[in-house]
N, C-alpha and C positions, 0 to 999 in steps of 0.2 A: 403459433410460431412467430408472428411480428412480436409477440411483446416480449420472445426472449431474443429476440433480434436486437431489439430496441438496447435491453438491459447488456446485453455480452458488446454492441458497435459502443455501445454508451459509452461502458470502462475503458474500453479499446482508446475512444479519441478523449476521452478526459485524461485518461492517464498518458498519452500522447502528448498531449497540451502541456501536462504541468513537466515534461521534460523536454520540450522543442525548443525553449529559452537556452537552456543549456549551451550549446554546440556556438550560439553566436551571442553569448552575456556581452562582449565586448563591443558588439556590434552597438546596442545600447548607450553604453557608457564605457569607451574605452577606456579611459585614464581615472578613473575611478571604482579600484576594489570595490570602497563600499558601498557605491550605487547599485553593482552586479549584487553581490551580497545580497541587497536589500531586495533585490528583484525576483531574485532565485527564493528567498526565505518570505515574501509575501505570501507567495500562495502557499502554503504550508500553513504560517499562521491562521489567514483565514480559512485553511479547512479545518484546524484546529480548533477552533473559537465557533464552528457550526455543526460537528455531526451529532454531539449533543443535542443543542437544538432543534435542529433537522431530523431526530427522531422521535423528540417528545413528539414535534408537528404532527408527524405520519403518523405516530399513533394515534391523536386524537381527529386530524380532518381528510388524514389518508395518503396513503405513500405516494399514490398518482401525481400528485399536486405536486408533493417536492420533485419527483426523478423530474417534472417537465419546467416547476424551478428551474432545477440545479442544471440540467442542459439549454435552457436559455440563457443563462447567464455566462454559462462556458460559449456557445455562439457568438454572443454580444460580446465577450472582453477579448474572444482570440481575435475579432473584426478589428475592437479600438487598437488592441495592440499593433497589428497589421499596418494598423491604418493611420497611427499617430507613434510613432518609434522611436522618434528624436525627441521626447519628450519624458525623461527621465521617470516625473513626479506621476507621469498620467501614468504609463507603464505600468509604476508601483502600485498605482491606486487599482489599476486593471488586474494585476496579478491578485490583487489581495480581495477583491471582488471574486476573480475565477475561484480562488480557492473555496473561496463561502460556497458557490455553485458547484465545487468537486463535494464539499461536505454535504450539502443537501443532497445530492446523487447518489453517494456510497452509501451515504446511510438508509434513505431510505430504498433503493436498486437493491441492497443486501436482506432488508426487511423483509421488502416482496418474495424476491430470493426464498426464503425461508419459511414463509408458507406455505412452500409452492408441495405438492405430490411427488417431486422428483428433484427435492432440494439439494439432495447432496451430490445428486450427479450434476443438476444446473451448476452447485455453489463450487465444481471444480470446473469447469468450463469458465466461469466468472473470475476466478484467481488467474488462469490460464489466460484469458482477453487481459486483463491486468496488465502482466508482467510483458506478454507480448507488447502493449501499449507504450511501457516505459522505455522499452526497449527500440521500438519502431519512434517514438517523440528523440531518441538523440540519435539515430543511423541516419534513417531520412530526412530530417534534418539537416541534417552534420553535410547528407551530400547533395541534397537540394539546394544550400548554400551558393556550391558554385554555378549555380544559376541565377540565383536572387537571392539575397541573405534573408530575407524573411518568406521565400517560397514554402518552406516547409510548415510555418503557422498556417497559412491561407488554405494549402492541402488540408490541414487536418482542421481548421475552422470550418472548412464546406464541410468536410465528411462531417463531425457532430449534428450538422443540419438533419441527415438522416434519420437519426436515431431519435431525435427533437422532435421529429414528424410522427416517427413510428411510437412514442411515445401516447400519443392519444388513445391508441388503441390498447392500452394496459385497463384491466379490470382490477377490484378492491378483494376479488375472490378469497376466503378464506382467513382475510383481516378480522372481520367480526367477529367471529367464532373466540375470541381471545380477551384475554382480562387486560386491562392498563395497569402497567406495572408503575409506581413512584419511582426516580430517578435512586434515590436511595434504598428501595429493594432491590431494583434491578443489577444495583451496585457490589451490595453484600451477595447477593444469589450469587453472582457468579466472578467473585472478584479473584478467586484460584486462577480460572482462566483469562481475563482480563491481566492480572501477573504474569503470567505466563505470556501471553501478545505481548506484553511493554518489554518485556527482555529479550525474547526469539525476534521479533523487528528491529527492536532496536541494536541490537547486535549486529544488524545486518551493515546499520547505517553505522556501526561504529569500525570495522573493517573498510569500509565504501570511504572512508572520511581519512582513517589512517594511510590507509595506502599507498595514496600516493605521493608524500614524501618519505615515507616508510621505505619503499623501495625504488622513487629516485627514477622509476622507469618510463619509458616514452609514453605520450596519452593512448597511441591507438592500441600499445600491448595493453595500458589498463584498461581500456574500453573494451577489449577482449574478455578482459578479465572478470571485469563487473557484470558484461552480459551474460558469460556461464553462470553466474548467480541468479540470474534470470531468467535463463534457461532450465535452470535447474528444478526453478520454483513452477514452470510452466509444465514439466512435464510431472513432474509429483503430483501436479494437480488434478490433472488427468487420468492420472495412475491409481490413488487414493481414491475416487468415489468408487473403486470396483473390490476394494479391499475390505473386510468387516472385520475392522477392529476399534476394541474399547477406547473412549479419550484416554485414560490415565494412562495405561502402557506406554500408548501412541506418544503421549507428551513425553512422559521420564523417559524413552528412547529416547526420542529428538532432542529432549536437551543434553543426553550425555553425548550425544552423536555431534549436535553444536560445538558443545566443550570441548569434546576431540578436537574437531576441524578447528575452530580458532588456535587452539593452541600450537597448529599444524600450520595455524597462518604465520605463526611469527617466524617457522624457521623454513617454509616451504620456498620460499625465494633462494635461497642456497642450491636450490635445487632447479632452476629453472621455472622458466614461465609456465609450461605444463601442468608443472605441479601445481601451483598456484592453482590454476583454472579448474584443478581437480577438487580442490578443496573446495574452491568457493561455490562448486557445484554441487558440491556435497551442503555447504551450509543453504546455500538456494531450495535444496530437494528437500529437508528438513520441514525448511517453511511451508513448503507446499503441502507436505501432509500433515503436519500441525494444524494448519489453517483448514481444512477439509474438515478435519476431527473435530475442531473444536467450534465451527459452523452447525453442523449435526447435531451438537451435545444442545447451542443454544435452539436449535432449531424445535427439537421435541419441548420445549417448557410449553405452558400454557397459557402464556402473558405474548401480547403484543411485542412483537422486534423492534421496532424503528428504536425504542429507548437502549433495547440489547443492544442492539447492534450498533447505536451512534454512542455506549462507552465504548463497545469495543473496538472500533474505530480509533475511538481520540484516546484509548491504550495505544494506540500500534502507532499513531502519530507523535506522541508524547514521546513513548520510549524513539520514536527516531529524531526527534527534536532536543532530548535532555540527556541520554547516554553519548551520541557521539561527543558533544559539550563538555562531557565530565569526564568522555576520554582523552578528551584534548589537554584539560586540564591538569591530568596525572599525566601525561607525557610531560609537558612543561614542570612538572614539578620532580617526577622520579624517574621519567624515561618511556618507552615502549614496552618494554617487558613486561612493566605493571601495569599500563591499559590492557595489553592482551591479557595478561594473568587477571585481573578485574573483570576482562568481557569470560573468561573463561571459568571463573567461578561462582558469577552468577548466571551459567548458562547449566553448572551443574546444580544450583539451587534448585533451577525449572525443576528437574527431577526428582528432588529430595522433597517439597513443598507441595508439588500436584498431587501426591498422595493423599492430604487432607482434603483434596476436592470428590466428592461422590458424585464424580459427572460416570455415571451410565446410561447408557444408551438402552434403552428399553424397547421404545416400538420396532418393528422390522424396521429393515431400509426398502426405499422406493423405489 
């Protein structure tokens, strides 16, 4: 019970952390866009630039090492940052730290994950601590603020402590039993589903990104708005490990269901703030059982995770670091209609493309 204590508080206050900056970027760097910019997009990058790495690690000297890595590092940079805040350059160098510590955590916390006897019901409890995470890192925040503007780092810098401690207690169970896969098998093995994460996340961030000059609306309706997405993805998650269904369906649904719902996004503000929130909790719930599915599919191979699961990772970071960018870009160039009409037919590809993947699920579920 501690060591999944350890893994579900883990995602909880990492992904906490990497959205606590948020609510008070300003606070930082007021008169400077691109300092916040640079502050907010550090730790991205570097979880970007490590779950790769962080899971060749685990495979060869074991995932324990990284998950208590990757949570000391998230301790130590939410303290610096706490602790030295008028200080632009450190900040940056802290974010982009934390994030290397978010990528050694997810990837190998997801590894574990997935050896485990009861991975597909842990690995939706695990999505589920997530999204609650991202969620609680900008509400708490956002109102802890009017107490202390950096109150709400400090909160969820202790709490990681926890999980830091409870970490020791994680065993290698199950690791051994497994082959080391090359970074370039494990590439091609599952690169249908790896396509599939770069597009369904990234999509996510590509609506999350538009939005809000898109619709021109006050922060707290779109902070409504962006949590139903959140919420949506939390309770899918929960939902899906009791459902037995194949990846491929499970995918080509989701992505025509995606492609619905964006394309739903562009005229659903005509309609009210509701509506909105209905959609994007539709695109939220998608993910969630996407991502359950397609945990499961990696989970049965017979090769070591950490290298699975730190591509699949830095797919799901990528697609939200290079699609919203390129939706930006077709805005500037042809308008909204065609970001959305873009997000929306590469959200139908998902479904026409995961065909060619022979992800079946063979062994029972746990």
């Amino acid at each position: 019970m501690k060591q999944r204590i350890s893994l579900i508080l883990g995602v909880f206050t990492v992904m906490a952390l990497s959205n606590a900056v948020v609510p008070i970027l300003p606070f930082f760097a007021s008169e400077a866009p691109s300092v916040q910019g640079a502050i907010f997009s550090a730790y991205f990058f570097g979880a970007f630039l490590s779950v790769i790495p962080a899971g060749i690690l685990g495979d060869r000297y074991g995932t324990k090492r990284c998950i208590k890595s990757g949570l000391f590092l998230t301790v130590v940079t939410g303290a610096a940052i706490f602790l030295v805040p008028h200080s632009p350059l450190l900040v940056i160098a802290a974010r982009g730290i934390e994030g290397i510590g978010a990528g050694f955590f997810v990837a190998s916390a997801l590894s574990w994950v997935n050896v485990q006897k009861d991975s597909r019901m842990l690995s939706g409890y695990y999505f589920a601590a997530l999204n609650v995470g991202l969620l609680s890192g900008l509400l708490i925040t956002g109102w802890l603020a009017d107490f202390g503007t950096t109150l709400g780092l400090l909160v969820f810098t202790v709490l990681s402590m926890v999980p830091f401690l409870l970490s020791f207690t994680l065993s290698e169970e199950g690791r051994e039993e497994r082959e080391i896969a090359p970074v370039k098998d494990a590439a091609y093995m599952f690169r249908w589903i790896y396509l599939s994460s770069f597009i369904i996340v990234g999509t996510t961030g590509v609506i999350s990104s538009l939005y809000p000059e898109f619709t021109g609306e006050l922060p707290i309706v779109l902070s409504l708005q962006l949590a139903a997405m959140n919420m949506g993805t939390v309770i899918t998650s929960l939902v899906a490990p009791r459902i037995r269904i194949q990846p491929v369906p499970l995918i080509r649904v989701g992505g025509i269901v995606m492609a619905l719902a964006v394309a739903m996004a562009f005229f659903a503000p005509e309609f009210g703030w509701i509506a909105v929130i209905l959609v994007f909790a539709a695109v939220g719930g998608v993910v969630g059982f996407v991502f359950v599915a397609q945990m499961e599919y990696l989970a049965q191979s017979k090769i070591r995770q950490g290298t699975v699961v730190g591509i699949f990772n830095a797919s799901a970071y990528g697609g939200m670091a290079f699609m919203p960018f390129i939706a930006g870009l077709v805005v500037d160039a042809v308008g909204y209609s065609a970001a959305f009409g873009l997000a929306t037919l590469l959200c139908g590809c998902v479904a026409l493309f995961i065909g060619r993947c022979e992800c079946t699920i063979l062994d029972e579920p746990a």
